[in-house]
Backbone as XML, in Angstrom:
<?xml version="1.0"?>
<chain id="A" units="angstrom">
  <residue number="1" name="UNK">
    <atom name="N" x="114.591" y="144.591" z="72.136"/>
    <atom name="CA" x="115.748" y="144.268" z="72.961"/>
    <atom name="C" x="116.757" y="145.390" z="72.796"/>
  </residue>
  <residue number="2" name="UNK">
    <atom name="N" x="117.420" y="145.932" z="73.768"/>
    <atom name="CA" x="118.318" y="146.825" z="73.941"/>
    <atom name="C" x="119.519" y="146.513" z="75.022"/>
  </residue>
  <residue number="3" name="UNK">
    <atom name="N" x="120.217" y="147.126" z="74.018"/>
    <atom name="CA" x="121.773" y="146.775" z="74.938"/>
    <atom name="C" x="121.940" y="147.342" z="76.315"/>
  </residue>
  <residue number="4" name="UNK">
    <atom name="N" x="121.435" y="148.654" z="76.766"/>
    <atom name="CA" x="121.218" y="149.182" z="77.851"/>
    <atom name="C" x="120.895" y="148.518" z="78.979"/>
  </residue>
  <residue number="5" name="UNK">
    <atom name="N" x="121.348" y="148.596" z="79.957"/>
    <atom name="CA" x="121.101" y="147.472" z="81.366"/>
    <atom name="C" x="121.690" y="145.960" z="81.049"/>
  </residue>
  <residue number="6" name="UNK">
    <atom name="N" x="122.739" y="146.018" z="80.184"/>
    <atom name="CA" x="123.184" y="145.035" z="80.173"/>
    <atom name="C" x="122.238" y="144.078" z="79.412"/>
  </residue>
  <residue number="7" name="UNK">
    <atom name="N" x="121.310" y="144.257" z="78.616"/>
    <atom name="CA" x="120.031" y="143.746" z="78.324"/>
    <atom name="C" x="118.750" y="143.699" z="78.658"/>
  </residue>
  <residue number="8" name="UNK">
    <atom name="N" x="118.364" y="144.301" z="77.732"/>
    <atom name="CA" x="116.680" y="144.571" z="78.511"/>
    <atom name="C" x="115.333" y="144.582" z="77.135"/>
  </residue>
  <residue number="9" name="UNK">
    <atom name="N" x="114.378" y="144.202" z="77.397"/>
    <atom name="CA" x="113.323" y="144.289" z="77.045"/>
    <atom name="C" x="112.502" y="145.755" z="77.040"/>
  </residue>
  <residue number="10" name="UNK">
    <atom name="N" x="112.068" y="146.738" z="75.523"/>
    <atom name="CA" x="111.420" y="147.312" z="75.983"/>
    <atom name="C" x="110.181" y="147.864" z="75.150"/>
  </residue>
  <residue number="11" name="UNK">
    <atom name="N" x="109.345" y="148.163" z="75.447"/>
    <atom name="CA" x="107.903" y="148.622" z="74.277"/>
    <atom name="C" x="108.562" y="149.794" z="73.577"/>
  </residue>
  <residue number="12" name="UNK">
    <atom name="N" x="107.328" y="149.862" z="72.593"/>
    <atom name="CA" x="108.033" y="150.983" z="71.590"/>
    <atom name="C" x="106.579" y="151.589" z="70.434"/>
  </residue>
  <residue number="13" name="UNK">
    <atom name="N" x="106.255" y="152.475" z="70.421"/>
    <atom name="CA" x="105.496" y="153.136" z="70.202"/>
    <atom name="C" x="105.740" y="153.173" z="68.598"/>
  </residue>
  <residue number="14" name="UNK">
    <atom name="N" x="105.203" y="152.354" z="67.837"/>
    <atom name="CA" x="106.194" y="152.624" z="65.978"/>
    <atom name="C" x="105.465" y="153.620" z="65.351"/>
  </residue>
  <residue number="15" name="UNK">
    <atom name="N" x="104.715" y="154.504" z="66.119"/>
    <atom name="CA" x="104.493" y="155.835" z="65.074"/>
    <atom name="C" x="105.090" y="156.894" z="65.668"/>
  </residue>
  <residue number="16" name="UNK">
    <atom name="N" x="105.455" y="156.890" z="67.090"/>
    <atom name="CA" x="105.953" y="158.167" z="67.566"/>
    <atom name="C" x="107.389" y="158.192" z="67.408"/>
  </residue>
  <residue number="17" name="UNK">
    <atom name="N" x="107.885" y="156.515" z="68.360"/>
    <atom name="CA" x="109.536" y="156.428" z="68.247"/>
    <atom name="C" x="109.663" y="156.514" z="69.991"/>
  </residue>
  <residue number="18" name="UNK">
    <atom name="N" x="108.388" y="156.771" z="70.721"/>
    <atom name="CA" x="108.324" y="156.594" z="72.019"/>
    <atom name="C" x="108.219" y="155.539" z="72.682"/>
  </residue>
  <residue number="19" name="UNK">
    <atom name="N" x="109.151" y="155.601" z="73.877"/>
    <atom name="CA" x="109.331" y="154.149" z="74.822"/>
    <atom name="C" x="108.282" y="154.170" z="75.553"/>
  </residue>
  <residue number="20" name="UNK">
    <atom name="N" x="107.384" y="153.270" z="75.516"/>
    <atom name="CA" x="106.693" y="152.750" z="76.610"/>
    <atom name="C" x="106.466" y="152.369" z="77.680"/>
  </residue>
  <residue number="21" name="UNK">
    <atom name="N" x="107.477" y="151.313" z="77.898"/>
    <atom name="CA" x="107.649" y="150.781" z="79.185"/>
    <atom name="C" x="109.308" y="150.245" z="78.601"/>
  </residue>
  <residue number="22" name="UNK">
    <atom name="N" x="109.862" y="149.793" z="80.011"/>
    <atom name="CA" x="111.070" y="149.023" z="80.054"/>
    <atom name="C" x="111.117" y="148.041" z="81.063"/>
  </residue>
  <residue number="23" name="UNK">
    <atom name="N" x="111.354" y="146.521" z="80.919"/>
    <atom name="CA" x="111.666" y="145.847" z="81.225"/>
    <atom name="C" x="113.111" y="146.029" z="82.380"/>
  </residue>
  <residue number="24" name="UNK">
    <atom name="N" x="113.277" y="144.754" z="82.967"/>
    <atom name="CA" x="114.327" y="144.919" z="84.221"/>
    <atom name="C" x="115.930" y="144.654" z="83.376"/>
  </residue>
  <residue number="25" name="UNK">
    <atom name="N" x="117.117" y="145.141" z="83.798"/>
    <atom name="CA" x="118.098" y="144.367" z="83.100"/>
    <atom name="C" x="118.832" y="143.271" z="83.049"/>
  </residue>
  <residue number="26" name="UNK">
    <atom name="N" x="119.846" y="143.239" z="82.528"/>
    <atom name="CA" x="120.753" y="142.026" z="82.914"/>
    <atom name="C" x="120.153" y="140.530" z="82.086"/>
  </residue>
  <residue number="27" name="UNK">
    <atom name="N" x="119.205" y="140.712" z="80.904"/>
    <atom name="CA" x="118.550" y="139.830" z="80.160"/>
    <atom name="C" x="119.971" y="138.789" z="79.440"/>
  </residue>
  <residue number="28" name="UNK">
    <atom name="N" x="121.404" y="139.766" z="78.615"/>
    <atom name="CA" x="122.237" y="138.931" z="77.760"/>
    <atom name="C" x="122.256" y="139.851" z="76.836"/>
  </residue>
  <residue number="29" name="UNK">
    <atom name="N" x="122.634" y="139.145" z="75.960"/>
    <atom name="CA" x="123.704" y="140.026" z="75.048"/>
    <atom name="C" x="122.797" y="140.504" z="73.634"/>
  </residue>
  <residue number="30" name="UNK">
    <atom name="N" x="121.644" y="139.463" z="73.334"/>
    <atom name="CA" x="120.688" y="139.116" z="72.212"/>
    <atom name="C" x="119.629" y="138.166" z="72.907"/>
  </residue>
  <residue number="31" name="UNK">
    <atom name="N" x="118.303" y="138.701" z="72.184"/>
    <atom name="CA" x="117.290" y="137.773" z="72.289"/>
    <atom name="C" x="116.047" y="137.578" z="70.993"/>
  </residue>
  <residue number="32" name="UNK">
    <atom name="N" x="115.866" y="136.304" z="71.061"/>
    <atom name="CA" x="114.924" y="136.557" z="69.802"/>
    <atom name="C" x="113.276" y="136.576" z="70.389"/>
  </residue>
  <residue number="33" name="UNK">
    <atom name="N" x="112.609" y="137.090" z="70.017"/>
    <atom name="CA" x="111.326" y="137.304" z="70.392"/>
    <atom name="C" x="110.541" y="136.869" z="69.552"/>
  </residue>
  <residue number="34" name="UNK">
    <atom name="N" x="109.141" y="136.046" z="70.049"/>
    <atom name="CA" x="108.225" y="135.536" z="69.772"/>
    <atom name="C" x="106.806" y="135.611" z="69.713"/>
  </residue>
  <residue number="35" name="UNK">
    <atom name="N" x="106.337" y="135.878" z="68.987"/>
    <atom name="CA" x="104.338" y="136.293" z="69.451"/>
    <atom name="C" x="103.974" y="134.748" z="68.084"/>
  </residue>
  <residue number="36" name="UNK">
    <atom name="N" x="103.143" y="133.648" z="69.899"/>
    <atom name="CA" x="102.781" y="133.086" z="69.639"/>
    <atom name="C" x="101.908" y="132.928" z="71.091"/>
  </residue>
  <residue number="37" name="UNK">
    <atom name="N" x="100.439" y="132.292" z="70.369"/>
    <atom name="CA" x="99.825" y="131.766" z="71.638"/>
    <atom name="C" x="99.077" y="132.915" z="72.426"/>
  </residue>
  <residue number="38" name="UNK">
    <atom name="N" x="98.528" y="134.278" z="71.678"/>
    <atom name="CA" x="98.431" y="135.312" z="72.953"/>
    <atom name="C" x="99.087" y="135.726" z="73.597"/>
  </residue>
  <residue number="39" name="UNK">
    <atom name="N" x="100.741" y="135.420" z="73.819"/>
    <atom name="CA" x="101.951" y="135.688" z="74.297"/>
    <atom name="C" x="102.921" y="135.921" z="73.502"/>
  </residue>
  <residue number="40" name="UNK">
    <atom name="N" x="104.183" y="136.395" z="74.237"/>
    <atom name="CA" x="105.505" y="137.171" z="73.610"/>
    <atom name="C" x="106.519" y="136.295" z="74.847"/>
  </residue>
  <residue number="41" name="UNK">
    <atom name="N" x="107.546" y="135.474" z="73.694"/>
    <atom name="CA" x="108.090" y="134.252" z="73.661"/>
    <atom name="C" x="109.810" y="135.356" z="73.853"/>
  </residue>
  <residue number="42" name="UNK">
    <atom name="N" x="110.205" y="135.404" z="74.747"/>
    <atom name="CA" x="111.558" y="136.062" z="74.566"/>
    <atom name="C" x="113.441" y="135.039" z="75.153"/>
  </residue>
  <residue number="43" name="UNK">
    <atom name="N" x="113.796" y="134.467" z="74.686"/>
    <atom name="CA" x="114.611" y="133.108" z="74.846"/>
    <atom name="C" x="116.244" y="134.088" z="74.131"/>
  </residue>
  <residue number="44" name="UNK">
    <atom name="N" x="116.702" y="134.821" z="75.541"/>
    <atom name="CA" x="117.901" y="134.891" z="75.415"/>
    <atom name="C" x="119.466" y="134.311" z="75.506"/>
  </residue>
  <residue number="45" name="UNK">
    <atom name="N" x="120.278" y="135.131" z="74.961"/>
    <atom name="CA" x="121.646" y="133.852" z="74.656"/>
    <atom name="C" x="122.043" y="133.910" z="75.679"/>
  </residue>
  <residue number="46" name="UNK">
    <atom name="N" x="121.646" y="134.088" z="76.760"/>
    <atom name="CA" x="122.224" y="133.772" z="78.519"/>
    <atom name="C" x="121.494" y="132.527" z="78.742"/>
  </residue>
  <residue number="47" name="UNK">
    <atom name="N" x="120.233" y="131.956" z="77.664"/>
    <atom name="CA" x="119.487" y="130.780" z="78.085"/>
    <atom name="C" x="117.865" y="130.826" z="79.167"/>
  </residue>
  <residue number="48" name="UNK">
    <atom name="N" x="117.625" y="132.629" z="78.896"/>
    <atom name="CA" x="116.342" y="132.207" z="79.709"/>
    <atom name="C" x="115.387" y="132.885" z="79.111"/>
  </residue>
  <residue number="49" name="UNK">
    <atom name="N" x="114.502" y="132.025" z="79.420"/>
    <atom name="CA" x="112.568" y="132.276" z="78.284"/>
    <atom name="C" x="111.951" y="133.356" z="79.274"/>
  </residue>
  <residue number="50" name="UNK">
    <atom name="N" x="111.271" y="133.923" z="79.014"/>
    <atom name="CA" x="110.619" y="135.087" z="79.228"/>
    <atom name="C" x="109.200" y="134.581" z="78.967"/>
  </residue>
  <residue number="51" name="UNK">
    <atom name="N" x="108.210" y="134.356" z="79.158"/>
    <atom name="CA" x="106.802" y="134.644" z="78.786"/>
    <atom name="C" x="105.891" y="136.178" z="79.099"/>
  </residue>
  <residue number="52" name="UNK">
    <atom name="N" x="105.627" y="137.226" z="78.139"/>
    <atom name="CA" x="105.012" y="138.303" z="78.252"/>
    <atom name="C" x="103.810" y="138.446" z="77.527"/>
  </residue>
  <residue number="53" name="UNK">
    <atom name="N" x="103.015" y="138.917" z="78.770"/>
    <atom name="CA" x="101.990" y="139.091" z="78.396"/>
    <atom name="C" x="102.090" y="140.527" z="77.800"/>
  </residue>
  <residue number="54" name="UNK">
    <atom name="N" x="101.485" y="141.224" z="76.647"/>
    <atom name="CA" x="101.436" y="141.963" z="75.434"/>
    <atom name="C" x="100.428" y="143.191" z="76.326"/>
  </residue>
  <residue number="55" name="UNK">
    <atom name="N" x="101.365" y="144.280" z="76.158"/>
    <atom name="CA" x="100.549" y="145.583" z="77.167"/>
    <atom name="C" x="101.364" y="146.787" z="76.310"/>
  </residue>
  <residue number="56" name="UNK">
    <atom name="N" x="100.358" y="147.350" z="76.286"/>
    <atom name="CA" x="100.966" y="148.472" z="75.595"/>
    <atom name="C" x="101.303" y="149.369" z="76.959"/>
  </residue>
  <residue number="57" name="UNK">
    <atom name="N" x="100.727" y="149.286" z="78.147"/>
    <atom name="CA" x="101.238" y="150.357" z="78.986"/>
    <atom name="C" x="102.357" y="149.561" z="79.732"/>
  </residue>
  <residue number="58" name="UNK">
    <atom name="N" x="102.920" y="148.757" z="79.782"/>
    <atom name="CA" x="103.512" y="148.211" z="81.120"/>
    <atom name="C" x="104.384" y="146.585" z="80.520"/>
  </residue>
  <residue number="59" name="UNK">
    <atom name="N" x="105.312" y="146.805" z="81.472"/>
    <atom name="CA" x="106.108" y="145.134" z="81.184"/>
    <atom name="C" x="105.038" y="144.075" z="82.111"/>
  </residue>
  <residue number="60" name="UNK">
    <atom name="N" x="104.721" y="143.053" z="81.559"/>
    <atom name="CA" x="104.339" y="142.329" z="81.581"/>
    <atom name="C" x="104.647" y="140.465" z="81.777"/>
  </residue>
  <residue number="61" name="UNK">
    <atom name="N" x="105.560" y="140.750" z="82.171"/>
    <atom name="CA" x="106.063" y="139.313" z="82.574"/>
    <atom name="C" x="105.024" y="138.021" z="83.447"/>
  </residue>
  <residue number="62" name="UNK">
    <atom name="N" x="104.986" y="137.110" z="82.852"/>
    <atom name="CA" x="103.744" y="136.144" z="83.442"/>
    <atom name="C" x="104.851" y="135.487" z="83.946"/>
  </residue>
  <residue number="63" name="UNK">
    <atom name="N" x="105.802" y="134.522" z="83.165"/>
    <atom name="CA" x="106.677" y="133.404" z="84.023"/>
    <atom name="C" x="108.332" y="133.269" z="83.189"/>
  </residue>
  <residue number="64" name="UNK">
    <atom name="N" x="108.829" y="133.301" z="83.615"/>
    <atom name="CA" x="110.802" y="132.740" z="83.661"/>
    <atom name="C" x="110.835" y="131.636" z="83.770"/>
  </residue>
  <residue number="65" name="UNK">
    <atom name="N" x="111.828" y="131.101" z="83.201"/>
    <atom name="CA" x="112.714" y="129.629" z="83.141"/>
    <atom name="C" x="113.623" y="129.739" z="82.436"/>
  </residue>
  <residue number="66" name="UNK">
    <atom name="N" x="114.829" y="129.019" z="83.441"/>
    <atom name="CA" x="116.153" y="129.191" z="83.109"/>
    <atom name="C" x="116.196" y="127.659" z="82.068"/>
  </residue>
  <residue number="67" name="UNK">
    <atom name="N" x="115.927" y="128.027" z="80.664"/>
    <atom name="CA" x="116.257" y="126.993" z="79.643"/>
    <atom name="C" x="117.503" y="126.512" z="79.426"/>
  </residue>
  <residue number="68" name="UNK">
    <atom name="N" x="118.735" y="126.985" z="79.913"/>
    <atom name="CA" x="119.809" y="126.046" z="79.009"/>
    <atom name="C" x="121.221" y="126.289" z="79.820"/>
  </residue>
  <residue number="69" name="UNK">
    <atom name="N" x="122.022" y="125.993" z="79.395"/>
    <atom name="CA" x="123.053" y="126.452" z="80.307"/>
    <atom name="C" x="124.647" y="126.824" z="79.847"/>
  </residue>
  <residue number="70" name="UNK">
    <atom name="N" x="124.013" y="126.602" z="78.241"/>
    <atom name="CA" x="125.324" y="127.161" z="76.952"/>
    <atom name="C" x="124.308" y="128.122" z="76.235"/>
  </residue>
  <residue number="71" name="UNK">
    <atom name="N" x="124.620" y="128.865" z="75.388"/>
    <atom name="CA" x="124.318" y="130.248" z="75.043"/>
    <atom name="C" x="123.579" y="129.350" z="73.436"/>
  </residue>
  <residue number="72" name="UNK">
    <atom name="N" x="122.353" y="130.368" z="73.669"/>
    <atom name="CA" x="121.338" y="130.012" z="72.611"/>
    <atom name="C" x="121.032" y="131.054" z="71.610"/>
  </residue>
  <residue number="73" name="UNK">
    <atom name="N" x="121.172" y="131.034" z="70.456"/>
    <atom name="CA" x="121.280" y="131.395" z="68.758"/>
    <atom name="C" x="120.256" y="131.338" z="68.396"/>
  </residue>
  <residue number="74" name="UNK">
    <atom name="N" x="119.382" y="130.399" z="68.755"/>
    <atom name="CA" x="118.206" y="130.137" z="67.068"/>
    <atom name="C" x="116.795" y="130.146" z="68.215"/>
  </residue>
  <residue number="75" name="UNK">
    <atom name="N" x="116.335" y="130.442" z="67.232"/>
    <atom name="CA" x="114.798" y="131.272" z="67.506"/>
    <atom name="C" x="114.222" y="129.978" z="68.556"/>
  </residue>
  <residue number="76" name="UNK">
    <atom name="N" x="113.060" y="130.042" z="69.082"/>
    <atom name="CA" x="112.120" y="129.021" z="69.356"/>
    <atom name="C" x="111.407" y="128.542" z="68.880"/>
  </residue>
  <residue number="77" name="UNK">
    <atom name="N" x="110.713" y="127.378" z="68.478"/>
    <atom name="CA" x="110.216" y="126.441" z="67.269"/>
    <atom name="C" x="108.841" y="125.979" z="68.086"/>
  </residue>
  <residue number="78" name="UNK">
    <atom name="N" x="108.041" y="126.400" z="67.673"/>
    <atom name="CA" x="106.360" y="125.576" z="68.366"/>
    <atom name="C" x="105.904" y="124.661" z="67.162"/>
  </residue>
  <residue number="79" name="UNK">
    <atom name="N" x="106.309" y="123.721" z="67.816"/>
    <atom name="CA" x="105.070" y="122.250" z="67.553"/>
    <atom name="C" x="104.112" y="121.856" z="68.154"/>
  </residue>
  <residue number="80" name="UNK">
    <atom name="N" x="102.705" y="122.304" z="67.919"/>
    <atom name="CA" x="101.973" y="121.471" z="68.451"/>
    <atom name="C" x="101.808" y="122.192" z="70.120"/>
  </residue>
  <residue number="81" name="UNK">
    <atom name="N" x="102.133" y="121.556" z="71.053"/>
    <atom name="CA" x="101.901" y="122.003" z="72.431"/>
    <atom name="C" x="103.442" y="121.869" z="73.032"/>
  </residue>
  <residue number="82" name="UNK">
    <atom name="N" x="104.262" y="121.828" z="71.926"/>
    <atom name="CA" x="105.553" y="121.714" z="72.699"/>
    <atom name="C" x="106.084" y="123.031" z="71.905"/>
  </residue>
  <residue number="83" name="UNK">
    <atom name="N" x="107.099" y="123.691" z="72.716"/>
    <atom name="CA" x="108.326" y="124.454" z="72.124"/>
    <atom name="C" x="109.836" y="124.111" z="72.291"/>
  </residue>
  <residue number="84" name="UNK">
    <atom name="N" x="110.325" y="124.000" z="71.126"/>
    <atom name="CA" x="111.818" y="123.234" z="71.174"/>
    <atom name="C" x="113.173" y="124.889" z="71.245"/>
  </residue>
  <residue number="85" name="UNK">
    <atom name="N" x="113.800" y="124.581" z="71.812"/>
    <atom name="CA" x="114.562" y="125.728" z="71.978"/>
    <atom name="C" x="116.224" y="124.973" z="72.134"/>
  </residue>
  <residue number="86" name="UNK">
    <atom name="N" x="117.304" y="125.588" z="71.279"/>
    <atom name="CA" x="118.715" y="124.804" z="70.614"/>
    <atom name="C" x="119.355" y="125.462" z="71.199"/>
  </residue>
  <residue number="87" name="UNK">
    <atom name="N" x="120.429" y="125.672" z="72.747"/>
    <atom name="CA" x="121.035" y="126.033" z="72.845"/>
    <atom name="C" x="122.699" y="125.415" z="72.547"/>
  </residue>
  <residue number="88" name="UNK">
    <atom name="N" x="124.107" y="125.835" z="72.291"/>
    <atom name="CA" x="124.884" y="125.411" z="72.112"/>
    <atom name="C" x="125.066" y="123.845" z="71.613"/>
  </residue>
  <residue number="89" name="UNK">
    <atom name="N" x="124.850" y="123.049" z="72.767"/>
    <atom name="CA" x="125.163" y="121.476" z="72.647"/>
    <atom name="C" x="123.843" y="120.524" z="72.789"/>
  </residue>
  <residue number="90" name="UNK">
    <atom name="N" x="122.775" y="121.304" z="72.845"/>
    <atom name="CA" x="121.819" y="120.682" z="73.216"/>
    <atom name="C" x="119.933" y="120.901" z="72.231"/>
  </residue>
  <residue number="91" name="UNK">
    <atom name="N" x="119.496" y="120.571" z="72.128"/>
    <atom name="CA" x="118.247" y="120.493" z="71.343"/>
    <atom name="C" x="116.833" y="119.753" z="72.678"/>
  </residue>
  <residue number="92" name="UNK">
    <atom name="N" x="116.398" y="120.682" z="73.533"/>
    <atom name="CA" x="115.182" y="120.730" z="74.401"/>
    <atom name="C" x="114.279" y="121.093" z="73.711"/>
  </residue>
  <residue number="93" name="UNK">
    <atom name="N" x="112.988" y="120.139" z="74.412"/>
    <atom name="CA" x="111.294" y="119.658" z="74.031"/>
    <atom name="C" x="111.070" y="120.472" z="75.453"/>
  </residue>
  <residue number="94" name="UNK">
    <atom name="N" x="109.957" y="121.054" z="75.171"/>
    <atom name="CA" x="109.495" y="121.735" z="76.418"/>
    <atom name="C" x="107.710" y="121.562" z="76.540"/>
  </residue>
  <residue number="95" name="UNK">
    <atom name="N" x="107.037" y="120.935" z="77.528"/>
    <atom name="CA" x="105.556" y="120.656" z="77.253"/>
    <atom name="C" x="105.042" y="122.434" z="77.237"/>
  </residue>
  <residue number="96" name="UNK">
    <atom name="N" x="104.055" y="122.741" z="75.983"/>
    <atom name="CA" x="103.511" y="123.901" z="76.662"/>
    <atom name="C" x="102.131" y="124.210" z="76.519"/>
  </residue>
  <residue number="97" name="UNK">
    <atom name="N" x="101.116" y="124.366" z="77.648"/>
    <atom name="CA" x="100.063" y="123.840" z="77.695"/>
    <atom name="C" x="99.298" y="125.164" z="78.565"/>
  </residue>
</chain>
C-alpha cells in the first residue's frame, strides 16, 4: 500500500526493490492486507475489500465490496467460510464461499 494516488495497491519485487505493477488510486488512507484462500484480502479504512488474485506481472483484481461505512482499523478475521471485518461502530459476518 502506498500513499501515492491518494492510495493505491502495488507489487514489489523484494530482491530488486522493483515495482511491478500498480494498482488504480483513490483506495484511503491505510489498508491491511491478507493472503488467505489462494487470494489477497485488502479491506481499507475508506471501508472497501479488495479480492486479488496474486500475479507477479499485473494487478489483479477479481471482485470489490463496499464493506462499511465508518472507517475500518483492524485486520480481517476468517472463520471457517465466513470473514468478519470491524469497522468503527459495527462488527460484520460476511458468507465466503
Amino acid at each position: 500500500m502506498s500513499q501515492k494516488k491518494k492510495g493505491h495497491i502495488f507489487g514489489l519485487d523484494a530482491k530488486t526493490g522493483r515495482v511491478l505493477w500498480e494498482g488504480p488510486g483513490r483506495l484511503g488512507d491505510n489498508a491491511a492486507l491478507v493472503s488467505a484462500r489462494k487470494a489477497v484480502f485488502v479491506v481499507s479504512t475508506a471501508g472497501k475489500l479488495l479480492v486479488l488474485q496474486p500475479d507477479r506481472e499485473k494487478y489483479g483484481e477479481v471482485k470489490s465490496y463496499d464493506v462499511a461505512k465508518t472507517p475500518v482499523w483492524a485486520h480481517p478475521a476468517f472463520v471457517g467460510d465466513r470473514i468478519l471485518i470491524k469497522d468503527r461502530d459495527t462488527l460484520r459476518c460476511f458468507s465466503w464461499k
